[in-house]
C-alpha beads as a LAMMPS data file, in Angstrom:
LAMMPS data file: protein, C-alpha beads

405 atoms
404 bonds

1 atom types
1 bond types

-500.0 500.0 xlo xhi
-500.0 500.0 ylo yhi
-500.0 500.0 zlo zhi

Masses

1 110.0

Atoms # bond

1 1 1 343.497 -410.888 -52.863
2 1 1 341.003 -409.836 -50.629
3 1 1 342.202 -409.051 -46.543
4 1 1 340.061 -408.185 -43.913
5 1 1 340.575 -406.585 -40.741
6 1 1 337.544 -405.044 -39.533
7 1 1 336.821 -404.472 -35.847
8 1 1 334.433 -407.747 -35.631
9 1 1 337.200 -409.659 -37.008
10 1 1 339.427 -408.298 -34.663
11 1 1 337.086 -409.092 -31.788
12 1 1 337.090 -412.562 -32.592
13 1 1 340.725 -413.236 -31.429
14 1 1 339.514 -413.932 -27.328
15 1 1 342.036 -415.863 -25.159
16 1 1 340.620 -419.205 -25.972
17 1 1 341.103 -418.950 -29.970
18 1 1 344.718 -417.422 -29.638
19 1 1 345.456 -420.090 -27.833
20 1 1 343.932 -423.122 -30.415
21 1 1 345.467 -421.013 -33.654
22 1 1 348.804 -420.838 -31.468
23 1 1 348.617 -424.993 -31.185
24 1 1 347.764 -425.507 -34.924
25 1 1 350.789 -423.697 -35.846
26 1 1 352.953 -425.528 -33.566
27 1 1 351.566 -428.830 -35.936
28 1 1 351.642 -426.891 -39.034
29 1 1 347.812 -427.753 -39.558
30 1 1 345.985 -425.013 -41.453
31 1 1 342.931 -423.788 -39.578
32 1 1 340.785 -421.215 -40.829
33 1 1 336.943 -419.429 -40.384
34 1 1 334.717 -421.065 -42.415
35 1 1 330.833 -420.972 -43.963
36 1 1 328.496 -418.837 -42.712
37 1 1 330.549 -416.409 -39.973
38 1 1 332.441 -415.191 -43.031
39 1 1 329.265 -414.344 -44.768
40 1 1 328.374 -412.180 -41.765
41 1 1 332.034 -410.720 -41.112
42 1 1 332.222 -409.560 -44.714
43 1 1 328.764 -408.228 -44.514
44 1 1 330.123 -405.877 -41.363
45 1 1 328.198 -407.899 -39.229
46 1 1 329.679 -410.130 -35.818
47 1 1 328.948 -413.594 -36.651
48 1 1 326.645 -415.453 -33.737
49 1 1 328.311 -418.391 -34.255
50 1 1 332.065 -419.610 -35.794
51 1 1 332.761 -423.057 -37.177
52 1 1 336.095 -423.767 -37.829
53 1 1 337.755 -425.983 -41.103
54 1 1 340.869 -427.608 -41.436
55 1 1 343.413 -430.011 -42.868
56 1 1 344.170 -431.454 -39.881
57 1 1 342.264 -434.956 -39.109
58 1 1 340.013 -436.051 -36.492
59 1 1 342.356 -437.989 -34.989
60 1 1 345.620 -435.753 -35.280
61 1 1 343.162 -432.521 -34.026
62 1 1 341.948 -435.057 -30.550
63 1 1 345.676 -436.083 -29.856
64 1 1 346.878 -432.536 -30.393
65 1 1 344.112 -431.311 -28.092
66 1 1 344.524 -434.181 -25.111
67 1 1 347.932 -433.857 -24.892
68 1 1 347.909 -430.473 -24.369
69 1 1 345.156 -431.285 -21.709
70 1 1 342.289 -429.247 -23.534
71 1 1 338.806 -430.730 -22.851
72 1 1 336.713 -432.006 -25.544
73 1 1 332.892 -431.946 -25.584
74 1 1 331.671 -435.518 -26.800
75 1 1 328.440 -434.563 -28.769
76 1 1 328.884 -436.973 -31.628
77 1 1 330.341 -434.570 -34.617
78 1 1 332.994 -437.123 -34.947
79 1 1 332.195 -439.539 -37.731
80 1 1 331.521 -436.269 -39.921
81 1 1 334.881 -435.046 -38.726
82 1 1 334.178 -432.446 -36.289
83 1 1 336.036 -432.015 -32.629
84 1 1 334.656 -429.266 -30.261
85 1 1 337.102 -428.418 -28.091
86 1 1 336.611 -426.002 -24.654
87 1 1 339.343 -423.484 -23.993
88 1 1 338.536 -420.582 -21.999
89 1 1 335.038 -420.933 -21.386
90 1 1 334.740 -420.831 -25.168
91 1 1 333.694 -423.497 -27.344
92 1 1 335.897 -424.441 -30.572
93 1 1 334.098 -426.592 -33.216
94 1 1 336.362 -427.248 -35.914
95 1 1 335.660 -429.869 -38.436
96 1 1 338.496 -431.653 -41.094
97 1 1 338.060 -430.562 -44.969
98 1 1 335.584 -433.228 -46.517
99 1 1 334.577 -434.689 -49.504
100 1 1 331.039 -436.257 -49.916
101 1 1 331.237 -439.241 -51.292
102 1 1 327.595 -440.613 -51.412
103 1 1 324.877 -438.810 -50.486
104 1 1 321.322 -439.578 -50.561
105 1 1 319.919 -436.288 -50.395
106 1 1 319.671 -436.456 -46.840
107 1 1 323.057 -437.305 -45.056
108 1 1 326.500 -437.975 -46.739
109 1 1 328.854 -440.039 -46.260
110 1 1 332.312 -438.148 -46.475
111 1 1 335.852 -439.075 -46.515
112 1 1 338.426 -436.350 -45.330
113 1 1 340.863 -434.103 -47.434
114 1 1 343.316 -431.583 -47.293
115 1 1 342.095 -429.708 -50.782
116 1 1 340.118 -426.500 -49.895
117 1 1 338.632 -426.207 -52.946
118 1 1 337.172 -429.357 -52.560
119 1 1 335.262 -429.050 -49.328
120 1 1 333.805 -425.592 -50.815
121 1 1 332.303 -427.462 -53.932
122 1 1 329.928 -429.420 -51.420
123 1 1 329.028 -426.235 -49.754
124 1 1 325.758 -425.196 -50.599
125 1 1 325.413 -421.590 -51.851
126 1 1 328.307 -419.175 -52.989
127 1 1 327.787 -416.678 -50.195
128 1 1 328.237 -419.890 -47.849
129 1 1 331.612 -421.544 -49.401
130 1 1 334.280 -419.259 -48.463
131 1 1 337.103 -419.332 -45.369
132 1 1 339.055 -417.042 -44.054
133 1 1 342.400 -417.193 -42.409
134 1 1 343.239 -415.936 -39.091
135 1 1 345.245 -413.344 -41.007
136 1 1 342.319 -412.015 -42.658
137 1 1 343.094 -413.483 -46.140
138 1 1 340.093 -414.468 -48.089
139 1 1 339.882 -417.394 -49.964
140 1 1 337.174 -417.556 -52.449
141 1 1 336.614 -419.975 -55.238
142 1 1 332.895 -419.545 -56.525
143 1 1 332.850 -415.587 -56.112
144 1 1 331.091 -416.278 -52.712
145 1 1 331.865 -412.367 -52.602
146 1 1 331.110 -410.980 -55.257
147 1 1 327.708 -412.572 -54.834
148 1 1 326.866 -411.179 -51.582
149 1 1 328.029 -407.513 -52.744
150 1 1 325.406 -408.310 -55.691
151 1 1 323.020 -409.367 -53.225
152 1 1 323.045 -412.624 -55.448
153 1 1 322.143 -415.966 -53.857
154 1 1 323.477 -418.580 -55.964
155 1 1 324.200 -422.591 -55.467
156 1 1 327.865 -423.880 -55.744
157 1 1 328.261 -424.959 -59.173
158 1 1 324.964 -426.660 -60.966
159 1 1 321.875 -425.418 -58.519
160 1 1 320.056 -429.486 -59.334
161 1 1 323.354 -431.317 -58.113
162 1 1 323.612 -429.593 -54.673
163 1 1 319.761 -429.998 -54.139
164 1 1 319.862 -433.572 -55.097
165 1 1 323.020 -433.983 -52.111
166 1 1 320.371 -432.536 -49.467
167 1 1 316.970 -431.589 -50.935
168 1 1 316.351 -429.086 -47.778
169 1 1 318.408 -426.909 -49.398
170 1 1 315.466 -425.978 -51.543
171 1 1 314.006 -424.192 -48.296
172 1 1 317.901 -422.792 -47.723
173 1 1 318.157 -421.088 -50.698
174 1 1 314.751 -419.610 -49.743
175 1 1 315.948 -418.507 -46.122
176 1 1 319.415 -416.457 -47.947
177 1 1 317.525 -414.898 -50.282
178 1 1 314.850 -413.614 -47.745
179 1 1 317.845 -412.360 -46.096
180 1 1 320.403 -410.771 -48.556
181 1 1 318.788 -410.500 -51.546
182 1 1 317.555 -407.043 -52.474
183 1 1 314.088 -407.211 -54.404
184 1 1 311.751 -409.763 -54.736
185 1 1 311.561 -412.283 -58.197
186 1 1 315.526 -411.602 -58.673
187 1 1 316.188 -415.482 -59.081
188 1 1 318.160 -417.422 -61.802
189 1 1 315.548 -419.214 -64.068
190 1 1 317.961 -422.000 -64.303
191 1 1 318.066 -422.148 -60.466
192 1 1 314.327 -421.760 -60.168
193 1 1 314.308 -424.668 -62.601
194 1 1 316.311 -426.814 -60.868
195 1 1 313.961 -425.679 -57.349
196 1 1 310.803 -427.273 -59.561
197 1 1 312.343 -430.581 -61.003
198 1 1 313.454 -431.255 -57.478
199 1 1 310.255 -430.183 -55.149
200 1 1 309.820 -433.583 -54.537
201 1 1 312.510 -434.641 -52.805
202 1 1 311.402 -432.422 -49.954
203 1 1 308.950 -435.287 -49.113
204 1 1 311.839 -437.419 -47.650
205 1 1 313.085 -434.683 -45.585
206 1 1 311.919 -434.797 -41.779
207 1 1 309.350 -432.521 -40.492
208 1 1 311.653 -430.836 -37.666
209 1 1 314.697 -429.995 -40.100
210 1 1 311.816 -428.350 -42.482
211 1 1 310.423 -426.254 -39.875
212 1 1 313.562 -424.622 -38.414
213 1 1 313.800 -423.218 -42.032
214 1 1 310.329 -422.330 -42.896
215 1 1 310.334 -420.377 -39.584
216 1 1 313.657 -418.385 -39.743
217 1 1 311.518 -417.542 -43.871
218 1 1 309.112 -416.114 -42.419
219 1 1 310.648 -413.745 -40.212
220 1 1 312.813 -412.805 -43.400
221 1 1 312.225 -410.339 -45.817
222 1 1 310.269 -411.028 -49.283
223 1 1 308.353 -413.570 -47.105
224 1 1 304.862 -413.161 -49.530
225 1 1 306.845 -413.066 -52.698
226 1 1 309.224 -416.622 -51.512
227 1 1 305.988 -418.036 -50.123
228 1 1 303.945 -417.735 -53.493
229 1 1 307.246 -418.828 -55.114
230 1 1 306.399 -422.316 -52.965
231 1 1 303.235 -422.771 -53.783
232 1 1 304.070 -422.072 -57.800
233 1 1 307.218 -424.181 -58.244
234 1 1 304.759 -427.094 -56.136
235 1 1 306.949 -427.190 -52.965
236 1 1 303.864 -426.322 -50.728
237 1 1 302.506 -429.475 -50.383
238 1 1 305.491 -431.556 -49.495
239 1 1 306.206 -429.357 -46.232
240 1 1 302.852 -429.475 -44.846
241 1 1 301.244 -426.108 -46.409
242 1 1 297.632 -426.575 -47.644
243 1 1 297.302 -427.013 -51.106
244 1 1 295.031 -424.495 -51.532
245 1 1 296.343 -421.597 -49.102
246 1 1 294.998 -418.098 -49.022
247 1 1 297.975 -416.015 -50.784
248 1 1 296.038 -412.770 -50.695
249 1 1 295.584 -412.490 -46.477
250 1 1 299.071 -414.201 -46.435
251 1 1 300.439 -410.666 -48.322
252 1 1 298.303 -408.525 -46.332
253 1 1 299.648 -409.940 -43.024
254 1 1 302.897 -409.970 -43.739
255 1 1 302.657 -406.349 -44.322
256 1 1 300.501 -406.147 -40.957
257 1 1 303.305 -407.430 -38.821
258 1 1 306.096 -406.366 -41.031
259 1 1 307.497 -404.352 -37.554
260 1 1 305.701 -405.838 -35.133
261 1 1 308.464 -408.985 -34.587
262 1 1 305.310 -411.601 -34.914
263 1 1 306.138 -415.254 -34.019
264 1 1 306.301 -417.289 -37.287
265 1 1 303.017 -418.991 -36.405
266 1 1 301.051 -415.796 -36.768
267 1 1 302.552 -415.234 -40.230
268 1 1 301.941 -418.258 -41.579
269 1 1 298.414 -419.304 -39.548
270 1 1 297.013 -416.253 -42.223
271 1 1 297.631 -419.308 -44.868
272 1 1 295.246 -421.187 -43.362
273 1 1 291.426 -421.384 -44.051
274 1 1 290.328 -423.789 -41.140
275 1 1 291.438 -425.724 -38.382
276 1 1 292.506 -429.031 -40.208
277 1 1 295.379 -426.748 -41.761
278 1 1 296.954 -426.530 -38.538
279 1 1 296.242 -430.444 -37.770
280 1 1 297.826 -431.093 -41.169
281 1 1 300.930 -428.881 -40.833
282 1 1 301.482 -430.130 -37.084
283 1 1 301.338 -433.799 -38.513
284 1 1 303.950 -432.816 -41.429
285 1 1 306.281 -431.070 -39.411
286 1 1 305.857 -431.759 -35.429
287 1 1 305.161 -427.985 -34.682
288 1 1 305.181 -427.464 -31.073
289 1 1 301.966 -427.524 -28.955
290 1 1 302.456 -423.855 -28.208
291 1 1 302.536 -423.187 -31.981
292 1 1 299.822 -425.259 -32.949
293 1 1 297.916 -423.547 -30.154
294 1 1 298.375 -420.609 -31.516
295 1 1 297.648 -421.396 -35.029
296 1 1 293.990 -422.777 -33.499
297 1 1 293.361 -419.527 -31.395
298 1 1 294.192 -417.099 -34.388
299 1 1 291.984 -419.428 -37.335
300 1 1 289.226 -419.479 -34.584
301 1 1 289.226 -416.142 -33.293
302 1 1 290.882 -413.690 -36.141
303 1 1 287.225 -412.843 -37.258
304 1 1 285.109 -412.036 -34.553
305 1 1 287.205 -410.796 -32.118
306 1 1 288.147 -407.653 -33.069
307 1 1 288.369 -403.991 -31.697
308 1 1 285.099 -402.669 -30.070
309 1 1 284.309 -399.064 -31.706
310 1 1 283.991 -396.122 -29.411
311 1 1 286.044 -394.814 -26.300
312 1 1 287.491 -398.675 -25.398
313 1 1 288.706 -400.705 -28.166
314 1 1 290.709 -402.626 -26.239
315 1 1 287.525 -403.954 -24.201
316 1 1 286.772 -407.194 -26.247
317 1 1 290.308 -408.214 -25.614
318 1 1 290.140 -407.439 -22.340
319 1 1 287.308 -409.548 -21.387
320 1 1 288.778 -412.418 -23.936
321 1 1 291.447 -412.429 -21.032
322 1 1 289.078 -411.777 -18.089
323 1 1 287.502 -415.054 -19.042
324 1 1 289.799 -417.599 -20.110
325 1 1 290.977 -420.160 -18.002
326 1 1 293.908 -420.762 -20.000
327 1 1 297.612 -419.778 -19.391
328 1 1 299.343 -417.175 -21.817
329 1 1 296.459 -415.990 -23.361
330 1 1 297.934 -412.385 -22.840
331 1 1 300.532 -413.088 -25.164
332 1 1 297.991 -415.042 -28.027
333 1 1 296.096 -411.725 -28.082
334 1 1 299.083 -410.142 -28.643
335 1 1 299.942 -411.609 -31.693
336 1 1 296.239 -411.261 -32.776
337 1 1 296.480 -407.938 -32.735
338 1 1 300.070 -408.254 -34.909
339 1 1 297.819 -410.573 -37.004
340 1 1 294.903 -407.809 -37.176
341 1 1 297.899 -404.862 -37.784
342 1 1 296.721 -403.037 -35.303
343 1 1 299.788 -401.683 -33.742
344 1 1 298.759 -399.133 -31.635
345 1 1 296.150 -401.068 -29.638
346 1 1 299.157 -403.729 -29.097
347 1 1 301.379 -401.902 -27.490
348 1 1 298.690 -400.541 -24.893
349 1 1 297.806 -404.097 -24.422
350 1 1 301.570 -404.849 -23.850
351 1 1 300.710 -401.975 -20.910
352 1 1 297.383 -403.254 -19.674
353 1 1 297.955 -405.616 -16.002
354 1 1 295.135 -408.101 -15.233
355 1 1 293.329 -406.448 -12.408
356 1 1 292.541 -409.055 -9.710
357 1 1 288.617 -409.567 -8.794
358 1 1 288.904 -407.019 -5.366
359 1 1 285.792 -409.864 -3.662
360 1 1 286.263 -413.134 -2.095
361 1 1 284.272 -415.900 -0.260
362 1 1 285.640 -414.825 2.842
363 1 1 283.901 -411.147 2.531
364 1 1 280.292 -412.917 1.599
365 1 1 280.855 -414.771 4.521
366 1 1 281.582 -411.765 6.586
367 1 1 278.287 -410.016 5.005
368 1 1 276.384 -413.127 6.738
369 1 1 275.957 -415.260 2.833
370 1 1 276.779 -418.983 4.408
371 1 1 276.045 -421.191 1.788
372 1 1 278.271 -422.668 -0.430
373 1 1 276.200 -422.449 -3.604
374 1 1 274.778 -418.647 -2.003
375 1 1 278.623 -417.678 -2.380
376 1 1 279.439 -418.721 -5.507
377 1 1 276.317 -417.466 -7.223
378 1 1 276.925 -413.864 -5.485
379 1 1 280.777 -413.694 -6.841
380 1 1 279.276 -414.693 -10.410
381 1 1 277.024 -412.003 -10.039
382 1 1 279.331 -409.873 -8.977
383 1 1 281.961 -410.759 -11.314
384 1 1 279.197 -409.817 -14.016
385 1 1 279.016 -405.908 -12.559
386 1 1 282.598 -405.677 -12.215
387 1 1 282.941 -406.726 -15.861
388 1 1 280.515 -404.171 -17.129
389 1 1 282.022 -401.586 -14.932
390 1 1 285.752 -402.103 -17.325
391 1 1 286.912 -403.554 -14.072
392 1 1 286.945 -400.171 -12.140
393 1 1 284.698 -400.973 -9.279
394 1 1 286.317 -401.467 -6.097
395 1 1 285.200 -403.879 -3.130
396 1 1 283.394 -400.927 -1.395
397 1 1 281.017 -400.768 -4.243
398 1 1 280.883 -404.132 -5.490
399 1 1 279.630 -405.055 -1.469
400 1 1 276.830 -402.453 -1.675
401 1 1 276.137 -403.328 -5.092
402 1 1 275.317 -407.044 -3.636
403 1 1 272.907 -405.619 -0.982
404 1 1 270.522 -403.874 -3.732
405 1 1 270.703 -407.409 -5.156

Bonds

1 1 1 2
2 1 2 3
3 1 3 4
4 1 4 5
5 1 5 6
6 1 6 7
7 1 7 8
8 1 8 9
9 1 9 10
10 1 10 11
11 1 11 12
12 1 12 13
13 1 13 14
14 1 14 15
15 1 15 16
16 1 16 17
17 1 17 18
18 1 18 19
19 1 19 20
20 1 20 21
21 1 21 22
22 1 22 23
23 1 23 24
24 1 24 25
25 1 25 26
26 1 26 27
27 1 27 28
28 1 28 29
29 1 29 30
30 1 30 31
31 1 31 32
32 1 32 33
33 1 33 34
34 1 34 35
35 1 35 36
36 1 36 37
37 1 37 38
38 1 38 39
39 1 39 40
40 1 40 41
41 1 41 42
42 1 42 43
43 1 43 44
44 1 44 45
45 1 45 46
46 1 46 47
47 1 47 48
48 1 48 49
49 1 49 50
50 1 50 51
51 1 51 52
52 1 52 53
53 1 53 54
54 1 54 55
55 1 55 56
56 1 56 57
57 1 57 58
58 1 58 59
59 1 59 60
60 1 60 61
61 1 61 62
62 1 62 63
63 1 63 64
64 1 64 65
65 1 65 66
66 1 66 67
67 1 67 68
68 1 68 69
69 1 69 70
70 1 70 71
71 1 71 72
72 1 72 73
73 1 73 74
74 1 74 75
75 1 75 76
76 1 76 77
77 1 77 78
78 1 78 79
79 1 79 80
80 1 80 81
81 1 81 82
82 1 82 83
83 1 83 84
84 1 84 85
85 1 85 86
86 1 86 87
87 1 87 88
88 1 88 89
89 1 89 90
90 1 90 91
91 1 91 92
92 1 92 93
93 1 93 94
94 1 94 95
95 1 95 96
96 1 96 97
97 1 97 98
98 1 98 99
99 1 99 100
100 1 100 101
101 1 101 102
102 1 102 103
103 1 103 104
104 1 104 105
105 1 105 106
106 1 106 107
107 1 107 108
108 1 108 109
109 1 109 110
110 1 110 111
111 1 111 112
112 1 112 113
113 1 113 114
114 1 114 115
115 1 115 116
116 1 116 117
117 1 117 118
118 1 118 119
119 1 119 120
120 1 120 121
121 1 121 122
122 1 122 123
123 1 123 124
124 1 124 125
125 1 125 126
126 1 126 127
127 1 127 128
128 1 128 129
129 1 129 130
130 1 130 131
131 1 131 132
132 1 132 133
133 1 133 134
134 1 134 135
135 1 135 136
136 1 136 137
137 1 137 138
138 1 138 139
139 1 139 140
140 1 140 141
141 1 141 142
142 1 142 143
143 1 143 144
144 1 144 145
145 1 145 146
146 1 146 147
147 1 147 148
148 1 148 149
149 1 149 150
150 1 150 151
151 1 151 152
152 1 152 153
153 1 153 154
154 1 154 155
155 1 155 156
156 1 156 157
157 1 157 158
158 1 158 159
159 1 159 160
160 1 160 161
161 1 161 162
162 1 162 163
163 1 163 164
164 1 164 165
165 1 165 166
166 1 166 167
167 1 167 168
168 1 168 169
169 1 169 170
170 1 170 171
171 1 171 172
172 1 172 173
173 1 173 174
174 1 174 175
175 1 175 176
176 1 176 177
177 1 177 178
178 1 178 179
179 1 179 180
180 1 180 181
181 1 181 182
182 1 182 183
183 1 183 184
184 1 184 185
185 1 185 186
186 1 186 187
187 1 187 188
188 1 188 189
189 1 189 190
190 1 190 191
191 1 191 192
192 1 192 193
193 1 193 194
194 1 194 195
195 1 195 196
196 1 196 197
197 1 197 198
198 1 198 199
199 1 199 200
200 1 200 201
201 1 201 202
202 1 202 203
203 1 203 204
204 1 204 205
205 1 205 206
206 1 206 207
207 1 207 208
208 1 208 209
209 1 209 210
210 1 210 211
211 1 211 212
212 1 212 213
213 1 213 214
214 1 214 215
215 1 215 216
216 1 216 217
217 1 217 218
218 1 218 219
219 1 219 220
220 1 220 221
221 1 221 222
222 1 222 223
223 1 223 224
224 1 224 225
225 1 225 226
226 1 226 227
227 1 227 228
228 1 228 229
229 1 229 230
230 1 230 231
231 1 231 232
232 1 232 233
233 1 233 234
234 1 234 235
235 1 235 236
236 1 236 237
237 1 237 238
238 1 238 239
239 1 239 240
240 1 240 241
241 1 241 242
242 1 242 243
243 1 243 244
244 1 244 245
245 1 245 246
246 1 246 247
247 1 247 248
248 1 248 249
249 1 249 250
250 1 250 251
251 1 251 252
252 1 252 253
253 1 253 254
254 1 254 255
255 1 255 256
256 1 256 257
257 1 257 258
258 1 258 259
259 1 259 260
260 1 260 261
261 1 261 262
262 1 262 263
263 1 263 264
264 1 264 265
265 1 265 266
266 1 266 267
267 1 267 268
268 1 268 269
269 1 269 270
270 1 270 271
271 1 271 272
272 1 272 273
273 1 273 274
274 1 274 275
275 1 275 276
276 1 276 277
277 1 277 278
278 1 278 279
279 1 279 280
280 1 280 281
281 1 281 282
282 1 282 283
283 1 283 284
284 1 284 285
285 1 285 286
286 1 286 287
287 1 287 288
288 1 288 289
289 1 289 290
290 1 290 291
291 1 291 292
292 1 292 293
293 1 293 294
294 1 294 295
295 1 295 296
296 1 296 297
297 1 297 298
298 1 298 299
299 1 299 300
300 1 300 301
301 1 301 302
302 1 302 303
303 1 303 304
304 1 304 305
305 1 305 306
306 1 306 307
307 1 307 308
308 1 308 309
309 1 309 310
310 1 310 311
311 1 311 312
312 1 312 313
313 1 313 314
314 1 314 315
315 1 315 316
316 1 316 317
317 1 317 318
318 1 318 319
319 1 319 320
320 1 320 321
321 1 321 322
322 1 322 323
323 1 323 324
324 1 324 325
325 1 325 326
326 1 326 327
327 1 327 328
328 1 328 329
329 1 329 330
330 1 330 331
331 1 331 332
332 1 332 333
333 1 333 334
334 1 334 335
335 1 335 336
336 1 336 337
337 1 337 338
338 1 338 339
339 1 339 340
340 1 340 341
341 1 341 342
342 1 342 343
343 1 343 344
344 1 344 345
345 1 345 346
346 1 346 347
347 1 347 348
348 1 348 349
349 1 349 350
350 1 350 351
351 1 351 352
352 1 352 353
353 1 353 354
354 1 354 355
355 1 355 356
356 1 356 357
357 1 357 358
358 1 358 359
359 1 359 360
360 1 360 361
361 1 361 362
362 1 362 363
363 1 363 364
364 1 364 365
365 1 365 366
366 1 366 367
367 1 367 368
368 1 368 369
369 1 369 370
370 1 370 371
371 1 371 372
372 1 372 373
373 1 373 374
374 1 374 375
375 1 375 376
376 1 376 377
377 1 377 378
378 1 378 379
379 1 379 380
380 1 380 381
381 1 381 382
382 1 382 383
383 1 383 384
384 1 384 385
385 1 385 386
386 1 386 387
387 1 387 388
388 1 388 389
389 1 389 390
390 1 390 391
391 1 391 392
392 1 392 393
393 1 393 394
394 1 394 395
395 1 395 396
396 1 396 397
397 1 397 398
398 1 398 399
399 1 399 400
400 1 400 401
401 1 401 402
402 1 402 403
403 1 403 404
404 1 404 405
């Protein structure tokens, strides 16, 4: 058997959970890490978030908890059997062992149990299904860890019957791999099977709970290989992709912004051919409007606006910016330049401050211009020199620059 003490496990034992493993033993309930924080602990990293399992019920963990005065946070894990419980200024959530009784590859309906093993077999992958006591013990029953050693991203038991519990799992088994396997094309065929007969099922599964997977894919590793995967085992088209999306400029972006932490938008927007592929995805998945913004700026603009040649590349940019009414365009240049791969230009962008027009009405007035329209026509104008001049003249010059006019 398998005990861990590293130092992130050790740093996991705050006040608050000392305090909720001390009351469990009082009761003799069993309470132990479960899921994905003992991926991460085994993997030497510090898990960002814990959940909690154990054979305790819903109703035995809420009267344990009130009558020891503990505060519970209400937010409606309780018909799938989880309390969260606030100790410490630390939140607990801790959920009873389950088994699903009928699920329609969306939600389950489950009915509680005190038999580890079973609440692992309706776990999704191997490298998700283990727990691990508070001693450190490690309780594995689908070699959860010998996978992840492998770098091996495997379902629990036969690959078609967990997809067919929750067919988003599909895009799961996509997001692990991207982030533990090694190489690219290391799947199962019986797995990548089961991924095909099943594609379809995706179609019932809602556009938001799609899209907080497909994102966290693309900033993953093997993103162009697991993305072509899609569109050959016929999953792109049930999550909004177009059905006939540009693979080639989707591999050479990803390599563009391999280090340049783009926003998943700019990864995927290189899919995309024209503007009714971002109408189409934001329909399929309810992107925000700041993505789908994004998407439109980078299909419109990824062309023409590019680098000027000579001593200021950065001009065109510059006077993108200069000109646009809009909010945050700074930062949609930015990831057109991730987009474009040019990586050297961004980060002197990242350094360039919009300089402020140095003229205003009030000096035209002073210079004896009184009309309105006379005002705003000279600031145009002058707005036009200060342009050309890389926005270097100051108000000195621009003033006697409106007198030769």
């Amino acid at each position: 058997a398998m005990r861990l003490q590293s130092p992130q496990f050790q740093a996991l034992f705050t006040p608050g959970l000392r305090s909720v493993a001390e009351m469990f033993e009082k009761k003799n309930y069993e309470l132990r890490i479960a899921g994905g924080a003992v991926r991460d602990l085994l993997s030497g990293m510090t898990p960002q978030d814990i959940d909690f399992a154990t054979t305790a019920t819903p109703a035995e963990m809420k009267e344990m908890f009130t009558s020891a005065g503990v505060r519970l946070i209400n937010n409606k894990g309780e018909k799938h059997g989880t309390i969260t419980a606030r100790l410490h200024e630390q939140n607990f959530e801790i959920t009873t062992l389950r088994i699903d009784v009928v699920t329609d590859g969306r939600h389950a309906k489950v009915e509680f149990t005190t038999d580890w093993q079973k609440d692992a077999e309706r776990r999704d992958l191997t490298v998700n299904s283990m727990f691990l006591g508070l001693d450190g013990m490690l309780y594995d029953f689908f070699n959860g860890y010998e996978d992840l050693k492998n770098k091996k991203i495997r379902f629990v038991g036969q690959a078609s019957e967990r997809i067919q519990e929750d067919y988003l799992r599909i895009l799961r088994y996509f997001r692990f791999y991207g982030r533990i396997a090694e190489n690219p094309g290391d799947h199962e065929p019986n797995t990548v099977q089961a991924i095909k007969e099943n594609a379809k099922g995706l179609a019932g599964i809602s556009g938001e709970r799609i899209w907080v997977e497909l994102k966290k894919i693309l900033l993953g590793n093997h993103v162009s290989h697991l993305v072509g995967l899609m569109y050959e085992l016929d999953i792109a088209q049930y999550i909004g992709l177009p059905l006939n999306g540009n693979l080639e400029e989707f591999d050479r972006v990803t390599k563009n912004t391999q280090k340049l932490s783009p926003k998943p938008m700019t990864v995927l927007t290189s899919l995309f051919k024209m503007k009714d592929d971002v109408t189409n995805l934001d329909l399929r998945l309810k992107i925000s409007k700041e993505e789908k913004n994004l998407g439109l700026f980078l299909v419109k603009h990824r062309q023409e606006l590019t680098k000027a040649s000579g001593p200021e590349p950065l001009r065109p940019y510059q006077d993108f910016i200069m000109d646009s009414r809009e909010a945050n365009t700074n930062s949609k240049i930015y990831e057109l330049l991730k987009y474009q791969g040019e990586e050297h230009l961004l980060k002197e962008m990242q350094q360039w401050t919009v300089p402020t027009f140095p003229v205003s009405g009030h000096d035209l007035r002073k210079m004896g211009v009184s009309s309105g329209k006379d005002i705003g026509a000279a600031l145009q104008q002058l707005r036009e020199e200060w342009k050309k001049s890389g926005y270097h003249m100051d108000k000195e010059e621009l003033l006697s620059c409106l007198k030769k006019l």
